[in-house]
MARBA-3410 file (N, C-alpha, C, O; in Angstrom, 1 decimal):
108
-35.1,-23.6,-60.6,-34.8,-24.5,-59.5,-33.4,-24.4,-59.0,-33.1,-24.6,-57.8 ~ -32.5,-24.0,-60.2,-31.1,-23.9,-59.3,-31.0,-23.3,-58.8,-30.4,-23.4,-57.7 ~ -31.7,-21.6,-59.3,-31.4,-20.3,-58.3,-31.8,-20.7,-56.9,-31.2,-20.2,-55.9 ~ -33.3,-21.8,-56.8,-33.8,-21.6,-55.5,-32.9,-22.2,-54.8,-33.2,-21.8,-53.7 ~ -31.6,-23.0,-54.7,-31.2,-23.8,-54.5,-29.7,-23.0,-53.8,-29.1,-23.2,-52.8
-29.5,-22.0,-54.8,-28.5,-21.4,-54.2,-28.8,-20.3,-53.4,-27.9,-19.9,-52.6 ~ -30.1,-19.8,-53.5,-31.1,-18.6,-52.5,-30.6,-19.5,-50.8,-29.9,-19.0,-49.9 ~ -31.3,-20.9,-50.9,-31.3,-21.6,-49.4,-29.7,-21.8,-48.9,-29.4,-21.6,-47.8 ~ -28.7,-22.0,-50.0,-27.4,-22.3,-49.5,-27.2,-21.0,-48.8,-27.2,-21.0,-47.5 ~ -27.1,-19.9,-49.5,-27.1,-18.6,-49.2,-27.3,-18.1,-47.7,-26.5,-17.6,-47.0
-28.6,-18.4,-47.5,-29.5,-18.6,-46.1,-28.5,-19.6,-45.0,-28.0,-19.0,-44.0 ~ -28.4,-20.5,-45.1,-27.7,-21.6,-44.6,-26.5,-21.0,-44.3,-25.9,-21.1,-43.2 ~ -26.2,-20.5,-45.1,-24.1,-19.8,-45.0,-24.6,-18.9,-43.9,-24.6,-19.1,-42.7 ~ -25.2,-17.8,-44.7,-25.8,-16.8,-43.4,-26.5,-17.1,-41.7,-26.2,-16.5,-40.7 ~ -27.3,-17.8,-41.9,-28.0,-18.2,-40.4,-26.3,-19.0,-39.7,-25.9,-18.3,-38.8
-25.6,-20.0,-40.1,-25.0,-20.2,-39.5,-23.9,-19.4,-38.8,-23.5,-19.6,-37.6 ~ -23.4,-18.3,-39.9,-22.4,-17.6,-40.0,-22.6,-16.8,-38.5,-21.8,-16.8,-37.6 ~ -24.3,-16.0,-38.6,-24.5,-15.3,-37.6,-24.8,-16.1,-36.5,-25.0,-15.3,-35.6 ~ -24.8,-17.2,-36.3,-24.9,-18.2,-35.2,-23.7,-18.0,-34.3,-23.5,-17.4,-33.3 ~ -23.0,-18.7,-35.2,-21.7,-18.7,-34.3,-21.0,-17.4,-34.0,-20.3,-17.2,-32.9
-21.1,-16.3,-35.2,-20.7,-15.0,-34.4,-21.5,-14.3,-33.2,-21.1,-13.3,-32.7 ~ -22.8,-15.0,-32.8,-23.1,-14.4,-31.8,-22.8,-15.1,-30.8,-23.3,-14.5,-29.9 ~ -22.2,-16.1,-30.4,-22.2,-17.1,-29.3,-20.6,-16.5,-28.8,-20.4,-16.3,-27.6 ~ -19.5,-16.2,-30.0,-18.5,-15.2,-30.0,-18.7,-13.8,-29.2,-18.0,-13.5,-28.2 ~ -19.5,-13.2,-29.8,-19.4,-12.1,-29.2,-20.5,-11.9,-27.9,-20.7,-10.8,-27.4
-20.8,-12.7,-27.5,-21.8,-13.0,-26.0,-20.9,-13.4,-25.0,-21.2,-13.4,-23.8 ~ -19.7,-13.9,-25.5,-19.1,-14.1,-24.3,-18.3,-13.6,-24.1,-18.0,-13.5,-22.9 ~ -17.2,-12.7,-25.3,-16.5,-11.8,-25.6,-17.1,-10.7,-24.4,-16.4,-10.2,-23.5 ~ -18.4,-10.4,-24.6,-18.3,-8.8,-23.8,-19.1,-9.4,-22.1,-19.9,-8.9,-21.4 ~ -18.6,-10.5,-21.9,-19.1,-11.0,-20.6,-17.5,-11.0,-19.6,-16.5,-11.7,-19.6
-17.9,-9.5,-18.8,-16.8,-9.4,-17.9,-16.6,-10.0,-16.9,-17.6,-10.5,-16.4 ~ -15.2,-10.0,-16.4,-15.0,-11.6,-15.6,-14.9,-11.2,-14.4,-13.8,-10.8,-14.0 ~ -15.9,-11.3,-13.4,-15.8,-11.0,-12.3,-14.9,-12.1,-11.2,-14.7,-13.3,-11.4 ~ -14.7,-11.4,-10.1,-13.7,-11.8,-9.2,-14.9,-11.7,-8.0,-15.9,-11.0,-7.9 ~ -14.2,-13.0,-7.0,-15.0,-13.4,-5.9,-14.5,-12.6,-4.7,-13.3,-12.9,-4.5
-15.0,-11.7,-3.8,-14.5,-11.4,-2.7,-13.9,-12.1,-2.2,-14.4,-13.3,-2.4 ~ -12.7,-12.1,-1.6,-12.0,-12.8,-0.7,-10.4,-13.7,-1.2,-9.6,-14.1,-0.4 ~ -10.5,-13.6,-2.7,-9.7,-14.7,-3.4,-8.8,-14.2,-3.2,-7.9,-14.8,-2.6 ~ -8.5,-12.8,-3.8,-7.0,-11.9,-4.0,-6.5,-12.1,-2.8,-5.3,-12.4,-2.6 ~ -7.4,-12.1,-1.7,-6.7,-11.9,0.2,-6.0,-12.5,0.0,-4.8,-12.3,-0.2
-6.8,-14.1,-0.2,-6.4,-15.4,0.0,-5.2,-16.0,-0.8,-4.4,-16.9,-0.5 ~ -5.1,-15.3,-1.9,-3.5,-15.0,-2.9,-2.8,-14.7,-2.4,-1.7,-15.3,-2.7 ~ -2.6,-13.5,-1.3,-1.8,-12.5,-0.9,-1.2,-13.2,0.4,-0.1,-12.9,1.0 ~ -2.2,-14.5,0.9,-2.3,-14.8,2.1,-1.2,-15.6,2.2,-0.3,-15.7,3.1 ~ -1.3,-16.3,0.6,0.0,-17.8,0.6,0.8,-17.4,0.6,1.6,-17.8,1.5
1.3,-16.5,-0.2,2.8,-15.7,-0.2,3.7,-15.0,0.9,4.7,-14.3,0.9 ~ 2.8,-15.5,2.0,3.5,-15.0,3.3,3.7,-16.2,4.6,2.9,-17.1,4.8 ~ 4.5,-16.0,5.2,5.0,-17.2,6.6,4.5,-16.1,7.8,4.7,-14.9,7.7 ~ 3.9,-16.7,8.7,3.9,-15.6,10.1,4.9,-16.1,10.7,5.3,-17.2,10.8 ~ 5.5,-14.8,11.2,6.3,-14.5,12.0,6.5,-14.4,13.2,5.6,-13.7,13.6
7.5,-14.8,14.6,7.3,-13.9,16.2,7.2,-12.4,16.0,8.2,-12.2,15.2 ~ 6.5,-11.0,16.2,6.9,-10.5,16.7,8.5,-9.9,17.1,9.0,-8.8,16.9 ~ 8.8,-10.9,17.7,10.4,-10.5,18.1,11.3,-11.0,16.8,12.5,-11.0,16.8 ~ 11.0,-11.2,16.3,11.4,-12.1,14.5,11.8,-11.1,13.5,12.7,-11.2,12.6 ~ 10.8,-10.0,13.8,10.4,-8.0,12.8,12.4,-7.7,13.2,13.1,-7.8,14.2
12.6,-7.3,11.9,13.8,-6.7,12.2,13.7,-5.4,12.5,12.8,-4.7,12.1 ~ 14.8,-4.9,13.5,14.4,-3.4,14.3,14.0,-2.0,13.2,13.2,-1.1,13.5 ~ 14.9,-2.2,11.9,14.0,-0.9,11.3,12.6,-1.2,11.7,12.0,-0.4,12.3 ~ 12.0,-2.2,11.4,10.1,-2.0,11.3,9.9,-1.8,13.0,9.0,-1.1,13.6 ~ 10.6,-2.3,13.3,10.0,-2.1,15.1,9.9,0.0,15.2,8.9,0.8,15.4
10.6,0.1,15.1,11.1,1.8,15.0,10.4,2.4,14.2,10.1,3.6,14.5 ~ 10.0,1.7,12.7,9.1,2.9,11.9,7.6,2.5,12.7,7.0,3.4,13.2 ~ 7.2,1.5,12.8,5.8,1.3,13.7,5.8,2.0,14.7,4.9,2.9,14.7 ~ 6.6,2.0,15.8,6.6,3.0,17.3,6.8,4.7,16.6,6.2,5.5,17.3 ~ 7.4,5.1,15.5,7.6,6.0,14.9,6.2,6.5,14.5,5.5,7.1,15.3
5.6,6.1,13.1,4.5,6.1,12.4,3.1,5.8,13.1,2.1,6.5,12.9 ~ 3.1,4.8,14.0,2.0,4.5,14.3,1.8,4.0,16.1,1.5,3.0,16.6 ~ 2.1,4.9,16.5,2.3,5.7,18.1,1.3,4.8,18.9,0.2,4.8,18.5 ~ 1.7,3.9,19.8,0.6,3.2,20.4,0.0,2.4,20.1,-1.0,1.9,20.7 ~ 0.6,2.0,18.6,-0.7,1.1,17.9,-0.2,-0.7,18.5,0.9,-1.0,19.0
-1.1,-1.5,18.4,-0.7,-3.0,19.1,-0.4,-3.7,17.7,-1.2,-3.5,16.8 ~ 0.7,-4.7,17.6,1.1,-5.8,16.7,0.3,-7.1,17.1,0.6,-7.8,18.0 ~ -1.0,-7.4,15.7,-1.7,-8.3,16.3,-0.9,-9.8,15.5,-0.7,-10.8,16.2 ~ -0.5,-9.8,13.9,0.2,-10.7,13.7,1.5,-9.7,12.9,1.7,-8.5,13.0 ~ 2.3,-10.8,12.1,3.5,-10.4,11.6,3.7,-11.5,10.5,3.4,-12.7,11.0
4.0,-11.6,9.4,4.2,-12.0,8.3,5.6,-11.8,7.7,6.1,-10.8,8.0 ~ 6.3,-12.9,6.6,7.2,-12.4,5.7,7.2,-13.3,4.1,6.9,-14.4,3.9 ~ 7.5,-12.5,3.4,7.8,-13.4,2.1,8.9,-13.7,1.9,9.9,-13.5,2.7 ~ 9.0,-14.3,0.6,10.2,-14.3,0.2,11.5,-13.6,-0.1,12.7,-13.9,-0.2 ~ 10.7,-12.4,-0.3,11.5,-11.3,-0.4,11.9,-10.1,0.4,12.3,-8.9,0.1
11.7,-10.8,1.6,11.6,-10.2,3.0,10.5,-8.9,3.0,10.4,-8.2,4.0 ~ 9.9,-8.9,2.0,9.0,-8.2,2.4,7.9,-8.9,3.8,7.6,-10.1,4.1 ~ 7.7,-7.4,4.7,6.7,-8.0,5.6,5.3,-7.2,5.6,5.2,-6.0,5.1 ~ 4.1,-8.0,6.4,3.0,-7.9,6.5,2.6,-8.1,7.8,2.8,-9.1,8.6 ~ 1.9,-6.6,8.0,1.8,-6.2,9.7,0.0,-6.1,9.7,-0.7,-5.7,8.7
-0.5,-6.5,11.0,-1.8,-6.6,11.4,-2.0,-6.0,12.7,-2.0,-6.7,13.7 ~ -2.0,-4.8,12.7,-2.6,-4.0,13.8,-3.0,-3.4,14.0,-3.5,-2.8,13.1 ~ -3.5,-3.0,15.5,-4.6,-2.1,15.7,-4.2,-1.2,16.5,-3.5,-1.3,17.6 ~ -4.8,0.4,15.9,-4.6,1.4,16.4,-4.9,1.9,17.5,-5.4,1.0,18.2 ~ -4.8,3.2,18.3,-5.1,3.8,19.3,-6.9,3.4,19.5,-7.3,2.8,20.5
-7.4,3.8,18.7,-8.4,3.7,18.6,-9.3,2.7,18.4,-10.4,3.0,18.9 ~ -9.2,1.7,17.9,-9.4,0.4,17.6,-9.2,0.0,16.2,-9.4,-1.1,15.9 ~ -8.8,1.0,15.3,-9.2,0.1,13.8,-8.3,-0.6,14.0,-7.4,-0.5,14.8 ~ -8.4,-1.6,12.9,-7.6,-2.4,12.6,-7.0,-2.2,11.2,-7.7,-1.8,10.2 ~ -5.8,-2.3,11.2,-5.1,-2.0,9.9,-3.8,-3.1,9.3,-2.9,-3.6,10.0
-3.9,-3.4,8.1,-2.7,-4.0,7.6,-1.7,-3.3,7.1,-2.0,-2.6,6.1 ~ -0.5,-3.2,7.5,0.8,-2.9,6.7,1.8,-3.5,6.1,2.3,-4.6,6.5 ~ 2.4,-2.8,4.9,2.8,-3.6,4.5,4.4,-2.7,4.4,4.3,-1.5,4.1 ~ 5.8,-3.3,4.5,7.1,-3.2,5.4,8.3,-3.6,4.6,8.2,-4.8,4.5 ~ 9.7,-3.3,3.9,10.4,-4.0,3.6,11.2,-4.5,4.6,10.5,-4.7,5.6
12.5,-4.8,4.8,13.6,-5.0,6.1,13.9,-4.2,6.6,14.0,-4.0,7.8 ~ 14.1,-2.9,5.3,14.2,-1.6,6.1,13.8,-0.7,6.7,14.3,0.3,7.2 ~ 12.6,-1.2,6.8,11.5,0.1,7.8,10.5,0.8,6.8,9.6,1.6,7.1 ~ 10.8,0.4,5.6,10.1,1.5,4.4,8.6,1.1,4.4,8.4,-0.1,4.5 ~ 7.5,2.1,4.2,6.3,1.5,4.2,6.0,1.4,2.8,6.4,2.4,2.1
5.4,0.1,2.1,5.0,-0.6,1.1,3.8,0.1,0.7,3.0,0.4,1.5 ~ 3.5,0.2,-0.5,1.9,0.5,-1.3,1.7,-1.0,-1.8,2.4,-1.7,-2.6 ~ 0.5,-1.4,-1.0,-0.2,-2.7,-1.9,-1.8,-2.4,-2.3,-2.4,-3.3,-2.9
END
């Protein structure tokens, strides 16, 4: 009678043990996806739009430089004077860049 007794505790330890390690590890390998559009929308707050005539002249000059003909549809800046360019090329794409004060083109 006692053995049966400690056979069910046994069981009991075990069923629960694996209980909760699987509720652990079901969520553990549940990757966290990201919603289209959110990062933009991150990238979006961190910037003030700008005039146009506002772009300090290095960026005027690497744009007429780099990108020949292309139109400035908006103009952005951060905090850290980084800026954020919205234009469209010869051809029609549309493209974002991204600009320090100096003219330098940014990798984002």
């Amino acid at each position: 009678m006692f053995n049966l007794k400690i056979r069910k505790m046994r069981k009991l330890v075990f069923a629960t043990a694996l209980a909760i390690g699987s509720l652990t590890i079901g969520t553990a390998a549940t990757p966290i996806i990201f919603h289209d559009g959110i990062m933009e929308d991150i990238f979006l707050q961190d910037y003030t739009e700008v005039a146009a005539s506002d772009l300090p002249t290095p960026i005027v000059n690497a744009l007429a430089t780099d990108y020949e003909g292309a139109m400035l549809n908006k103009a952005y800046v951060d905090g850290e004077n980084n800026y954020k360019l919205e234009i469209t090329s010869q051809d029609g794409a549309s493209t974002v860049l991204y600009a320090d004060a100096e003219g330098n083109w940014l990798e984002m």
